[in-house]
C-alpha positions in Angstrom: -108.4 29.5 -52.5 -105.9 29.7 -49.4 -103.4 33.4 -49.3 -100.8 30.5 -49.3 -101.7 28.4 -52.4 -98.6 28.3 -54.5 -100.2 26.1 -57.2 -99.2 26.9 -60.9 -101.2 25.6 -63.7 -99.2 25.0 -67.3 -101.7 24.5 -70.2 -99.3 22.9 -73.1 -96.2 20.4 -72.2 -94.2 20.6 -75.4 -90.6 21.9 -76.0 -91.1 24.8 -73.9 -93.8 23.7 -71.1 -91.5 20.4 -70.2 -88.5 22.6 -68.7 -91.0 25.3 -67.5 -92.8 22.4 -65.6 -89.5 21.1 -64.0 -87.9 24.3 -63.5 -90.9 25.3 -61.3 -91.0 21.9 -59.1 -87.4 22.2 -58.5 -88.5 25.3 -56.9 -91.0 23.9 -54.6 -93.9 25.0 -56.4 -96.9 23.0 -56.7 -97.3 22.1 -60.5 -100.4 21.3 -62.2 -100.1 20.4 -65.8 -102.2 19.8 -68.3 -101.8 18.5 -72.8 -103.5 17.2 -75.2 -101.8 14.5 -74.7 -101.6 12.6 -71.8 -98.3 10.5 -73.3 -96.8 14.0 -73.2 -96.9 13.9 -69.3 -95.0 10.8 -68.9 -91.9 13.2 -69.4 -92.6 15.0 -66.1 -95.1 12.9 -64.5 -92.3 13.3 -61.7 -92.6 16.9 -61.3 -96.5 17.6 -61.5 -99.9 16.3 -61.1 -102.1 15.8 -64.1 -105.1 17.8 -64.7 -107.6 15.8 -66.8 -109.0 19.2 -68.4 -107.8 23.1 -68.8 -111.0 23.6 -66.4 -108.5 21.9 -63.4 -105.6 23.9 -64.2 -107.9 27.4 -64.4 -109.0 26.7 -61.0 -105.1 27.6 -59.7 -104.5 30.8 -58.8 -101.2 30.9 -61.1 -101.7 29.5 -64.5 -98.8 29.7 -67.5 -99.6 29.0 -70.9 -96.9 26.8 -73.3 -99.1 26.8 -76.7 -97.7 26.2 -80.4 -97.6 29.6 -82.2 
């Protein structure tokens, strides 16, 4: 991993992971996301790049969680 590696994996693009996944892209950060459900992404395929497994998004040095209580 690079010092300057500003990727952030999100695990979970529901209700709060969509906006969290946006917010973070607006910001310049490099956004990896991942769901159960790939239809999920289509909401911010924009904004991210989709990690076919939480194995992907582990290997980031940033990683934030969005999971159902």
């Amino acid at each position: 991993m690079a010092a300057d590696d500003d990727r952030v994996g999100v695990i979970g693009r529901g209700l709060m992971g969509a906006p969290i996944v946006r917010r973070l892209a607006e910001r310049g950060r490099d956004v990896v996301a991942h769901s159960r459900r790939h239809s999920s992404f289509d909401a911010v395929a924009e904004a991210a790049t989709w990690a076919g497994s939480p194995a992907e998004v582990a290997a980031c040095p940033t990683i934030l969680l969005s999971l159902p209580a």
